[in-house]
C-alpha positions in Angstrom: 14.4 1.0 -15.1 12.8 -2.2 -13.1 16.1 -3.1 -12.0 17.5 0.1 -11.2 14.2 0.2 -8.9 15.1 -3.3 -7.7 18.4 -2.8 -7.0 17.8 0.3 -5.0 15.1 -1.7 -2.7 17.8 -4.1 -2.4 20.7 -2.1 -1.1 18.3 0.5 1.3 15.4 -2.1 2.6 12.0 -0.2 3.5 12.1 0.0 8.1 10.0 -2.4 9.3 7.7 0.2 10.8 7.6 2.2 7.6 6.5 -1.2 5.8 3.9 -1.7 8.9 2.2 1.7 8.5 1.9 1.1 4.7 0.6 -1.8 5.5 -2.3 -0.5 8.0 -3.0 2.9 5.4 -3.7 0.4 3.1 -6.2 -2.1 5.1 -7.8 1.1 6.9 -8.6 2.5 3.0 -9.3 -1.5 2.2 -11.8 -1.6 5.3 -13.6 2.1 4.2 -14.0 1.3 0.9 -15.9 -1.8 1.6 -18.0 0.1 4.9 -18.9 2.4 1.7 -20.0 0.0 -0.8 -21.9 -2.2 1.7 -23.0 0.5 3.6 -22.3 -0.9 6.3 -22.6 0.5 10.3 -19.6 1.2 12.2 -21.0 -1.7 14.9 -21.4 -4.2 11.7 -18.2 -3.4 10.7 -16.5 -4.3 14.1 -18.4 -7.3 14.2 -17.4 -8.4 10.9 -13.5 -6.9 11.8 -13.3 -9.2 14.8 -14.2 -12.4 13.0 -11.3 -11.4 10.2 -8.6 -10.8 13.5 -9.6 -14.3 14.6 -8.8 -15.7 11.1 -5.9 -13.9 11.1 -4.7 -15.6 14.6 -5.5 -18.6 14.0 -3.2 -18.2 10.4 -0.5 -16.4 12.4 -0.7 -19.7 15.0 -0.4 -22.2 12.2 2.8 -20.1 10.9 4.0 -20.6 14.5 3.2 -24.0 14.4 5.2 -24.8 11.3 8.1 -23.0 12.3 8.6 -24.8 15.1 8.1 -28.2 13.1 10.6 -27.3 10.8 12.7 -26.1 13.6 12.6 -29.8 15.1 12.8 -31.6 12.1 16.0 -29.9 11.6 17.4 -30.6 15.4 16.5 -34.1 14.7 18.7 -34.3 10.9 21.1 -32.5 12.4 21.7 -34.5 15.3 21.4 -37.3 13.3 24.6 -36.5 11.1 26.7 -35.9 14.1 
């Protein structure tokens, strides 16, 4: 049944958007659950919400960064073999 399941992600890939808001229903339950356990203020929680975004930008600039590494490393082999 796994590749039955497989093959039908495979032929009719999820929207990006609908991947996106699972995505978000899942941190926003993620981020309630922990306000709940911790007891933790709604200003405490932006506070801690804000350092996690800057985490998450400074990740999402390294991503960039490699990218574009691997992008030059590749105009420099391929202009190599020409």
């Amino acid at each position: 049944m796994e590749k039955q399941e497989k093959n039908k992600t495979e032929q009719n890939p999820m929207p990006l958007g609908m991947i996106l808001d699972h995505a978000r229903e899942d941190m926003t339950k993620s981020v309630v659950a922990l306000q709940q356990k911790y007891g933790l203020p709604a200003s405490l929680l932006d506070v801690i919400l804000t350092g996690v975004l800057s985490e998450v930008r400074e990740m999402k600039c390294m991503e960039y960064r490699q990218l574009k590494e691997g992008e030059k490393s590749r105009n420099r082999f391929g202009a190599a073999e020409i």
